[in-house]
C-alpha positions as semicolon CSV with decimal commas, in nm:
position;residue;x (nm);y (nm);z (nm)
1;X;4,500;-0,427;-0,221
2;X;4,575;-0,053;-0,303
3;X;4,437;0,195;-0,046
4;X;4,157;0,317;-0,325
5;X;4,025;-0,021;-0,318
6;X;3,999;-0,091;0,017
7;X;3,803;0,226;0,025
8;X;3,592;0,209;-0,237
9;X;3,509;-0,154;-0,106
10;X;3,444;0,009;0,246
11;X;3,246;0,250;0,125
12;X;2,989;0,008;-0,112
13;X;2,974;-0,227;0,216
14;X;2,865;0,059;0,438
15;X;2,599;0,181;0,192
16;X;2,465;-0,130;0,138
17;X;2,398;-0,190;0,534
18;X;2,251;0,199;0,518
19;X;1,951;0,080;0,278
20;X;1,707;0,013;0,532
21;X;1,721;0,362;0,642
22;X;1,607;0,457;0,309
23;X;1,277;0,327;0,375
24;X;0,998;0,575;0,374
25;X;0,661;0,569;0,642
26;X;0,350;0,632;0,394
27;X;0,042;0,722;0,576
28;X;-0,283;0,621;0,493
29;X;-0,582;0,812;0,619
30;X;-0,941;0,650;0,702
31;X;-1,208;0,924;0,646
32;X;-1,573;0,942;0,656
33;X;-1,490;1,212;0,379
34;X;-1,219;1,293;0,175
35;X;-1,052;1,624;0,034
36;X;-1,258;1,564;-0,240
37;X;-1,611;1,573;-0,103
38;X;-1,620;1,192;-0,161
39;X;-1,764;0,959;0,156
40;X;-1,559;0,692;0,301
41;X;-1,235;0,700;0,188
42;X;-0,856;0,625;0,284
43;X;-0,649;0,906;0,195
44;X;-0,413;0,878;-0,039
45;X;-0,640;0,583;-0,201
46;X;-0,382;0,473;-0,471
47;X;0,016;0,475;-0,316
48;X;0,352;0,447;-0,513
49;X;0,579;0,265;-0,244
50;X;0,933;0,081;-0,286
51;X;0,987;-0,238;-0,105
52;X;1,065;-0,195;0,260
53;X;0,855;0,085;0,255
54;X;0,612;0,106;0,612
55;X;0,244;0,169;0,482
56;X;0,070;0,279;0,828
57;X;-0,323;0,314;0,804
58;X;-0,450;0,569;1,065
59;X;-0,811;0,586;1,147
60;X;-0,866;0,975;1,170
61;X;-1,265;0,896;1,182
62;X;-1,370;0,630;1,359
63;X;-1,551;0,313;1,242
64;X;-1,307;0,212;1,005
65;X;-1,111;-0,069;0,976
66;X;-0,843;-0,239;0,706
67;X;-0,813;-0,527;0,596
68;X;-0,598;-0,685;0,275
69;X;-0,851;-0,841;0,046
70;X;-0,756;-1,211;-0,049
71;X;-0,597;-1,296;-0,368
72;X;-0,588;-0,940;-0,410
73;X;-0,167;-0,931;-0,272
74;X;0,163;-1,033;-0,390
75;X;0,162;-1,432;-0,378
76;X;0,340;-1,497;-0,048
77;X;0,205;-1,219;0,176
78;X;-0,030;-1,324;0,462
79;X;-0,336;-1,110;0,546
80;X;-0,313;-0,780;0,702
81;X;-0,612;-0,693;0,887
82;X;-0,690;-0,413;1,170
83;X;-0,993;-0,364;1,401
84;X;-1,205;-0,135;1,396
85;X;-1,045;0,228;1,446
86;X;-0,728;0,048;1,461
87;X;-0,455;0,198;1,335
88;X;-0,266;-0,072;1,133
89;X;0,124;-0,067;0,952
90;X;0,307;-0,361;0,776
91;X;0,621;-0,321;0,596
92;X;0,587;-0,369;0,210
93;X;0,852;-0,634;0,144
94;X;0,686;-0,805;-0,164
95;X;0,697;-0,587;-0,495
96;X;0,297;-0,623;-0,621
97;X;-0,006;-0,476;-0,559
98;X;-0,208;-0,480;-0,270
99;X;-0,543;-0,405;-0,222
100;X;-0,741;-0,275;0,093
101;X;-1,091;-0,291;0,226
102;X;-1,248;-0,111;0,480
103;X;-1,516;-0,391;0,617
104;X;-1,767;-0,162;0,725
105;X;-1,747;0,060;0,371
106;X;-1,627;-0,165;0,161
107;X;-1,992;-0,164;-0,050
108;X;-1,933;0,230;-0,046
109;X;-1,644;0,206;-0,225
110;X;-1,426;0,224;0,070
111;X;-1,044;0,065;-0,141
112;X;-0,694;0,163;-0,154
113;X;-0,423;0,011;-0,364
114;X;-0,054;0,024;-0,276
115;X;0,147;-0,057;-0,576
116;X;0,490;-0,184;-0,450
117;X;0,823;-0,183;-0,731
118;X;0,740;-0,113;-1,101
119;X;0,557;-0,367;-1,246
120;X;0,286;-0,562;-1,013
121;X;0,281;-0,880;-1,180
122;X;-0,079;-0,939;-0,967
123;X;-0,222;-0,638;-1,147
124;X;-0,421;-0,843;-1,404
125;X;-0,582;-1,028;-1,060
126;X;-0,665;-0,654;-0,948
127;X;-0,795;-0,537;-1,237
128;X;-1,081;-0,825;-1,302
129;X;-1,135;-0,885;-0,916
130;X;-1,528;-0,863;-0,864
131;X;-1,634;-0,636;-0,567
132;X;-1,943;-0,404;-0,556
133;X;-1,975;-0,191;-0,833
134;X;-1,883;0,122;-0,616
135;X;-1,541;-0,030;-0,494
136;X;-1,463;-0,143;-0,861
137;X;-1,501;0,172;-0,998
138;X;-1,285;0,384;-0,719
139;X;-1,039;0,117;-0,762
140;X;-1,036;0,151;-1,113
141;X;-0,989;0,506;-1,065
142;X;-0,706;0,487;-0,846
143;X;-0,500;0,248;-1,018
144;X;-0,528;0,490;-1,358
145;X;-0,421;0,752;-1,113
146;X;-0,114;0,579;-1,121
147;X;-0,079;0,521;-1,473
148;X;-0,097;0,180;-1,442
């Protein structure tokens, strides 16, 4: 092997074992209100993430809880769920969507979506899950928000 190839072949090894520290730590806030004047929230509501990504969920009020809603994840994933004022991180391994309740708020409207890769191939589950009108509609929202 010439030197340039043992190089280049050094150097593609090493950055492939250097992915994992590409990673990013998204934080999610639990609010009794939002930026926006709006009651019971997590903030951001709708998140952009890449697989391996840490979502962490931090209650900043208390009374809050998370908890992944059923059917409403990438096929594969088991259920993520916090106590109340909990705070709550899972690494986002499975491209998809995932959807988030608070228990407590969750008839307020209190939803989040992390959107994981590109193109959630769940999203059609998302989009015609039935929830309370006032979670449907922020979720609705949120996933526009990110063009989807």
């Amino acid at each position: 092997m010439r030197k340039t190839t043992k190089t280049f072949t050094l150097a593609t090894s090493l950055a492939l074992f250097a992915l994992p520290a590409f990673s990013a730590e998204i934080e999610v806030k639990m609010l009794n209100k939002g930026g926006d004047g709006e009651a019971m929230v997590f903030e951001p509501a709708a998140v952009k993430a890449q697989p391996g990504d840490t979502i962490k969920f931090v209650p900043v009020d208390k009374g809050h809880d998370v908890v992944s809603m059923p059917g409403l994840v990438p096929e594969g994933v088991t259920e993520i769920k916090g106590k109340i004022s909990q705070e709550v991180s899972f690494t986002a391994d499975k491209p998809g969507a995932y959807v988030f309740k608070c228990t407590p708020h969750f008839g307020m409207g209190m939803v989040a979506v992390i959107v994981v890769g590109d193109a959630p191939a769940n999203l059609d589950a998302v989009k015609n899950a039935k929830m309370p009108k006032k979670a449907k509609d922020r979720l609705d929202a949120e996933i526009a928000k990110l063009g989807l």
